[in-house]
N, C-alpha and C positions, 0 to 999 in steps of 0.2 A: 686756672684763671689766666688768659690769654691777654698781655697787656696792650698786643698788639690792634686785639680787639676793646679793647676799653677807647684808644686814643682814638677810633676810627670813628668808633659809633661818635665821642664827642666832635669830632671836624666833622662829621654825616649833619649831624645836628643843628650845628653854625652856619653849615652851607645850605640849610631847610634840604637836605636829599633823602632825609628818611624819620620815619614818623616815633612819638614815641612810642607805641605798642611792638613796632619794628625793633626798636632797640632794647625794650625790655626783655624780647623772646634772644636777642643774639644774646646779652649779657648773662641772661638763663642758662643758656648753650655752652656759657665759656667758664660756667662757674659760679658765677658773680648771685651772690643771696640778698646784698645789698648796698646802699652806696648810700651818700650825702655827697650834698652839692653845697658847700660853703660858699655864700654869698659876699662874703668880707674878705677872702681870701682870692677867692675865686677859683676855686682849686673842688674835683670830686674825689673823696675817698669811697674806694670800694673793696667791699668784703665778701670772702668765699668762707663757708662753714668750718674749713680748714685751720682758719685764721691767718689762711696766704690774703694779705690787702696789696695794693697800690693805689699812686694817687697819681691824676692826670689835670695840668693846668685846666680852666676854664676861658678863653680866645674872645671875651666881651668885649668888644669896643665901647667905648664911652659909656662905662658902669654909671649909672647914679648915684647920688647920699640914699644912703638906706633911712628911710624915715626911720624916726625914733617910735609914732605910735602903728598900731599892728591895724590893718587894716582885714577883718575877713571877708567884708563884701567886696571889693580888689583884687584880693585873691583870687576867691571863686571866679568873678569875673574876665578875671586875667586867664584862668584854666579852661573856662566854658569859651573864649576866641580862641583860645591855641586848640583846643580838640574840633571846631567849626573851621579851621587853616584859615582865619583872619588875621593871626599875627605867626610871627618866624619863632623860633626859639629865643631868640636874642631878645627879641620884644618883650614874649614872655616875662624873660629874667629881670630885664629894665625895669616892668609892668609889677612884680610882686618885688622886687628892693624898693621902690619906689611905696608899694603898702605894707613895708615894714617886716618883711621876711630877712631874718639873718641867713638861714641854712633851712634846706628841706631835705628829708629825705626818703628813699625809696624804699619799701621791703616786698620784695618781688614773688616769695612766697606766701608772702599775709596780704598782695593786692590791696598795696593802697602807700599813698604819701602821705606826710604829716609837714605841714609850713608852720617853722616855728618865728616868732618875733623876739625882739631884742628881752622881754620882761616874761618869758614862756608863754605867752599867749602861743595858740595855734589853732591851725585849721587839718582835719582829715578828712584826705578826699579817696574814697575808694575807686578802686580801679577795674573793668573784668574781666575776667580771665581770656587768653585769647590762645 
């Protein structure tokens, strides 16, 4: 796992220069089996099979209060304008703390994320393979 590649892909991200399927195949590449993206912290931990992790700040500008209840229509909806390139990343994040996601996270070999909320509510959104 390449950390150098971890900090990239998250500044590629912020700066809307590359997509998520884009990042998922580099993270692939460098190792990475899976990650979580803490929303309270703002910080991603990420893991390789090995049990080599690191963690890389998250560069949000003006986070929101993470609502207390879980919104899944929100979600979804927040997911379906980010894959249509209606919103940035950043939006994105704003768009699901704002319906009550604490932390999501990725698992790159089982293709798919799960958005959890403050009281375990969650949403799994499948991904496909590319």
């Amino acid at each position: 796992m390449d950390t150098t590649v971890l900090k990239e892909c998250t500044a590629l991200a912020f700066q809307n220069k590359i997509t998520f399927p884009e990042t998922v195949k580099r993270l692939a590449e460098t190792g990475v089996e899976r990650y979580c993206a803490d929303l309270v912290r703002l910080e991603k931990f990420y893991y390789a099979p090995t049990g080599q992790n690191d963690t890389v700040a998250m560069p949000l500008e003006n986070p929101p209060t993470i609502a207390m209840t879980f919104s899944q229509k929100t979600v979804q909806e927040a997911i379906r304008a980010s894959q249509k390139g209606q919103i940035d990343y950043a939006e994105f994040l704003r768009r699901i703390m704002k319906a009550g996601v604490v932390y999501y996270d990725i698992f790159i070999q089982g293709r798919k994320a799960i958005y959890t909320g403050r009281n375990g509510d969650f949403h799994v959104e499948n991904f496909p393979v590319i």
